[in-house]
C-alpha positions as CSV (number, residue, x, y, z in Angstrom):
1,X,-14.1,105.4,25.2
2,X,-12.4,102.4,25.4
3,X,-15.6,99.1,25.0
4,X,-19.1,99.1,23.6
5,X,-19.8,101.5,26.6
6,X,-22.2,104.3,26.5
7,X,-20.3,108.0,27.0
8,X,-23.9,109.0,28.8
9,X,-25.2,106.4,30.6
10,X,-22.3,103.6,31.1
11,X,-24.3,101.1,29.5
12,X,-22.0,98.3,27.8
13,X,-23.3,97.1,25.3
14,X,-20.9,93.9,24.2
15,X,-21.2,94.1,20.8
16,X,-21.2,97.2,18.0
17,X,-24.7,96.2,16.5
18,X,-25.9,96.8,20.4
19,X,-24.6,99.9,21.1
20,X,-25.0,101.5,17.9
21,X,-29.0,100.6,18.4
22,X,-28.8,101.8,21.9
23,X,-27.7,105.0,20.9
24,X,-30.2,105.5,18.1
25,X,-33.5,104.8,20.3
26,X,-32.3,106.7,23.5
27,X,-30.1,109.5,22.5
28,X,-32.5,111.6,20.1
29,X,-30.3,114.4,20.0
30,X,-27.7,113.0,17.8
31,X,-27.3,110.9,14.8
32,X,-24.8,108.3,15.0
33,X,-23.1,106.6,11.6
34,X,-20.6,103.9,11.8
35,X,-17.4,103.8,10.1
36,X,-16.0,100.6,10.5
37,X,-11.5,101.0,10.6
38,X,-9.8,98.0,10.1
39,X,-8.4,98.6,14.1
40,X,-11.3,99.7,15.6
41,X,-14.9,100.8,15.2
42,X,-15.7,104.7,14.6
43,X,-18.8,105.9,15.8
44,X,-19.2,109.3,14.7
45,X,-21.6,112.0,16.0
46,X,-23.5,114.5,14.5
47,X,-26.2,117.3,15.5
48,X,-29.7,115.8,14.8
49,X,-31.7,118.9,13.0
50,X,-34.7,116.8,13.3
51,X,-34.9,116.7,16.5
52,X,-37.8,118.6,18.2
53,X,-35.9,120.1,21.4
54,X,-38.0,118.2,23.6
55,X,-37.1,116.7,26.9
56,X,-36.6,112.9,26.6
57,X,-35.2,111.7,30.2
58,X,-36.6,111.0,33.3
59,X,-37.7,114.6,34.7
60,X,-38.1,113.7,38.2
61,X,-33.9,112.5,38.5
62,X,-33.5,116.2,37.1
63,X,-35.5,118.3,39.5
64,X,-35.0,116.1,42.9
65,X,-31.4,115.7,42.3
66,X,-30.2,118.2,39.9
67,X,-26.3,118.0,40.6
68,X,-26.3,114.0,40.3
69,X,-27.8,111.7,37.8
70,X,-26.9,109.0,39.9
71,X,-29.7,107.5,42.1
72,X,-28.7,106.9,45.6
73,X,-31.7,104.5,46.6
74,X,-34.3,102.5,44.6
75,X,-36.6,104.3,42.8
76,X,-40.2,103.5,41.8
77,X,-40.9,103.2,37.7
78,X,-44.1,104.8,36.6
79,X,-46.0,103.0,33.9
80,X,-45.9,104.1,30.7
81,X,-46.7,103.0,26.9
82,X,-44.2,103.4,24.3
83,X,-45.6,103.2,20.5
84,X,-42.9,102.8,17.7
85,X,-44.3,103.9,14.4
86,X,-41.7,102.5,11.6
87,X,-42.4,103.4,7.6
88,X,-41.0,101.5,5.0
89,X,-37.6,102.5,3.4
90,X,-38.2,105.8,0.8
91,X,-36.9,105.3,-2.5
92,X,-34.3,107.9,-3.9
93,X,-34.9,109.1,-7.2
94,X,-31.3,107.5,-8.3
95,X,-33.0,104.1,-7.0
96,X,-31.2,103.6,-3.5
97,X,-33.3,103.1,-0.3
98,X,-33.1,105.9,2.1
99,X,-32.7,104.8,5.9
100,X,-34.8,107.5,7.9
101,X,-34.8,105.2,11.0
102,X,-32.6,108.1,12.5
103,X,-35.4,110.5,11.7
104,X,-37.7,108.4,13.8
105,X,-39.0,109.3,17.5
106,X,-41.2,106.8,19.8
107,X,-44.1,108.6,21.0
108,X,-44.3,108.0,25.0
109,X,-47.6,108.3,26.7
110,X,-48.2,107.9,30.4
111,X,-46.2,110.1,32.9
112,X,-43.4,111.1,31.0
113,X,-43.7,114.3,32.9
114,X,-43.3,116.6,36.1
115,X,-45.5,117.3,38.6
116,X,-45.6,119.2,40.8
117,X,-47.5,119.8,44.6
118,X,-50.4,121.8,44.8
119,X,-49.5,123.8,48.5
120,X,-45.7,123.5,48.5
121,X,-44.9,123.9,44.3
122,X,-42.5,120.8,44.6
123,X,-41.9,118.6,42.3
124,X,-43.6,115.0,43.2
125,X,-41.8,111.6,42.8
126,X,-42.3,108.8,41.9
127,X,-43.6,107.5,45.3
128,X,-46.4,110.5,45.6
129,X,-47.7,110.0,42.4
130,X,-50.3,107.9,43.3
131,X,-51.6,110.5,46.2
132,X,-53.8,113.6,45.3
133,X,-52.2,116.9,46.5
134,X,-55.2,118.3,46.5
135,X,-56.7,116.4,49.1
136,X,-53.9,117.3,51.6
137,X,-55.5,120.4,53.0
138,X,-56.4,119.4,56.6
139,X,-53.1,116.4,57.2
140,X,-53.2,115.4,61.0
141,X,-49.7,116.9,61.7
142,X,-51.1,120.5,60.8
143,X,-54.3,119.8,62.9
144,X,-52.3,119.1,65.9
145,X,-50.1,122.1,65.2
146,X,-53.0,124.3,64.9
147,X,-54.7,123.0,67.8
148,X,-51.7,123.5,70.3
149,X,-51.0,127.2,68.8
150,X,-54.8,127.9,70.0
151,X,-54.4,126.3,73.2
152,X,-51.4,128.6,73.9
153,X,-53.4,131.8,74.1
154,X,-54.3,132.7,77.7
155,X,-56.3,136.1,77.1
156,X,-59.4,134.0,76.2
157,X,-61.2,131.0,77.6
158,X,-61.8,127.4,77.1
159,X,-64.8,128.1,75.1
160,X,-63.2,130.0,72.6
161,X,-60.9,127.9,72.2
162,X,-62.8,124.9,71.4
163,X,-64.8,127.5,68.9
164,X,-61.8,128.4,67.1
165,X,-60.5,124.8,67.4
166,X,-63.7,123.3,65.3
167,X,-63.8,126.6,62.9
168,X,-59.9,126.5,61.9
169,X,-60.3,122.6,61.4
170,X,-63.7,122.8,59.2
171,X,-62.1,125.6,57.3
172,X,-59.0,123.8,56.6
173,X,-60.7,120.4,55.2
174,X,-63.1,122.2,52.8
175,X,-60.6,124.9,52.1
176,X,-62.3,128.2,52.6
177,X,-59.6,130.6,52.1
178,X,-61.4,133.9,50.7
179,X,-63.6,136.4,52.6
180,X,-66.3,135.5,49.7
181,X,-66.7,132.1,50.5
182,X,-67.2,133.1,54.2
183,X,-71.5,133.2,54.1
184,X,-71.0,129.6,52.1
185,X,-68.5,128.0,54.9
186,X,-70.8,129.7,57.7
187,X,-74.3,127.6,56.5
188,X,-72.0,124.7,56.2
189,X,-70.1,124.9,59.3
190,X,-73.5,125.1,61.2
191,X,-75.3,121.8,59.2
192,X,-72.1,119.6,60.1
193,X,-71.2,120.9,63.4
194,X,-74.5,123.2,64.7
195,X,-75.3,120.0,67.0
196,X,-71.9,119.6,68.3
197,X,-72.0,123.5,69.5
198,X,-75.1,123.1,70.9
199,X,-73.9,119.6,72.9
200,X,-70.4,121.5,74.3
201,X,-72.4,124.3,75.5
202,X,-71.2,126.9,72.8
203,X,-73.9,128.9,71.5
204,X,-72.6,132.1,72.9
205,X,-69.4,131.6,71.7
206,X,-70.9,131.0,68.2
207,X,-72.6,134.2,68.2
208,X,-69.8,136.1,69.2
209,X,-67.6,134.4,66.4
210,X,-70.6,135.6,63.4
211,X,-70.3,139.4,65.5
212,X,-66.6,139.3,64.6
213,X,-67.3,138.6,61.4
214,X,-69.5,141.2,61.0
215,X,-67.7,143.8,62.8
216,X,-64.4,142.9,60.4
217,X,-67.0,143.9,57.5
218,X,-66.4,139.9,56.2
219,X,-69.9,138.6,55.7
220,X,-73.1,141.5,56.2
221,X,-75.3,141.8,58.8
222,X,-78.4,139.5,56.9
223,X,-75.9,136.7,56.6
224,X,-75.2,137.0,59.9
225,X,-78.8,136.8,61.3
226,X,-78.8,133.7,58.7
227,X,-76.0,131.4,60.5
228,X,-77.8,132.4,63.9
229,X,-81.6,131.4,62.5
230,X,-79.8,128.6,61.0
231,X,-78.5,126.8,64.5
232,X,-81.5,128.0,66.1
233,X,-83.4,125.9,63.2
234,X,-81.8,123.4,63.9
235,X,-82.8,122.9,67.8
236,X,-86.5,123.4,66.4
237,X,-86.3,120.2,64.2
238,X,-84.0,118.2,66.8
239,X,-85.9,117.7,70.3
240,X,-82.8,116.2,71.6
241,X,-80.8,119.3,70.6
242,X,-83.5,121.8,72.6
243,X,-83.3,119.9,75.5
244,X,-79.6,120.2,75.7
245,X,-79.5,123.8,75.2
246,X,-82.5,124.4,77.5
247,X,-80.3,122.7,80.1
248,X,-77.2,124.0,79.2
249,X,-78.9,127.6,79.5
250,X,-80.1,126.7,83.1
251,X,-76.5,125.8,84.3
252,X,-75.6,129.1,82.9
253,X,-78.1,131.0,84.6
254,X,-77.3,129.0,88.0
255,X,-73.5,129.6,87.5
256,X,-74.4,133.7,87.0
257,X,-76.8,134.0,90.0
258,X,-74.2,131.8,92.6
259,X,-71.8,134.0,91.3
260,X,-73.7,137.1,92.4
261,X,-74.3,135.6,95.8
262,X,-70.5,135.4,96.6
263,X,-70.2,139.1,95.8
């Protein structure tokens, strides 16, 4: 190549002395000796055996653009700390020095690595690093989503809808995703929202959500009588929360008996 260009990364370097140290502290894969030709300059390259067959380039550019080294927009540089260790020049036994600066790797700490998403297995760049994919379980687009699929069922009514509305969303923030963490998510779901299903009037609907669990042999019938005595606990220690249900219990009983009078 026709310069003081780099062959990899099109660097010029202006001068030998520059490009031959540019090679040397980038390019661990090689060694690189200069013959100096009364013409020209002859770099030539060898294998480096003491190499450790380690990656030493930027793994993100290689798994989010594979087919192109070449960035097509800015990209955000992580931090990172680069130690060089140097020892002092070995002495041959016929006297000379020996130059093992070749021999000689920076040790990188920081993110010098790939990660990669927790739900989707993707590799992460540079602009999620900062953001925990753990902490993605519940993100409002899903919410939404999940909300409108329930609201699309028409052989069930509003008020289990709004049950499986508050259940899906609790599940999906904690991240309750095995039948034994069911009796766990059940004593949870009632302490955060028990007051909230007593206030919209769906007590029923909460009872027949623990049957179907039952009857689906998820959770047994003693932790089922346990999330029930747990909301009903809970309008014991909360006077506002009785009256609410006691009222809420009286509409129901009016609706049922005008009901009975139109038939």
């Amino acid at each position: 190549m026709a310069g003081f260009v780099c062959p990899w990364c099109n660097i010029d370097g202006r001068s030998i002395a520059v490009l031959l140290m540019h090679l040397k502290h980038n390019h661990f894969r090689f060694k690189f000796s200069h013959v100096e030709k009364p013409e020209y300059h002859c770099v030539e390259v060898t294998v480096n055996e003491h190499f450790d067959g380690s990656f030493a380039g930027n793994p993100q550019r290689t798994a989010l653009h594979p087919s192109s080294n070449r960035r097509r927009r800015p990209l955000r540089c992580l931090s990172k700390s680069e130690v060089i260790v140097w020892n002092n020049k070995k002495q041959r036994q016929n006297g000379e020095l020996e130059d093992d600066s070749e021999h000689q790797r920076p040790s990188i700490f920081g993110h010098q690595r790939l990660y990669y998403h927790t739900g989707t297995c993707m590799p992460i760049g540079s602009e999620g690093i900062d953001v925990d994919s753990e902490g993605e379980n519940d993100p409002e687009w899903l919410q939404t989503k999940t909300q409108i699929m329930i609201d699309e069922f028409t052989d069930v009514n509003s008020g289990e809808k709004e049950m499986w509305k508050m259940w899906n969303l609790f599940k999906m923030k904690h991240n309750f995703v095995g039948d034994k963490q069911m009796p766990y998510a059940l004593n949870q779901f009632v302490n955060s929202s028990g007051g909230t299903i007593v206030q919209r009037q769906l007590v029923r609907n909460f009872l027949v959500h623990v049957s179907g669990f039952f009857d689906f042999g998820v959770i047994s019938q003693y932790r089922a009588l346990r999330a029930i005595c747990d909301l009903r606990s809970l309008l014991v220690k909360d006077p506002k929360l009785k009256t609410d249900f006691s009222s809420s219990v009286q509409k129901q009983i009016d609706f049922a008996k005008e009901q009975l009078k139109q038939k």
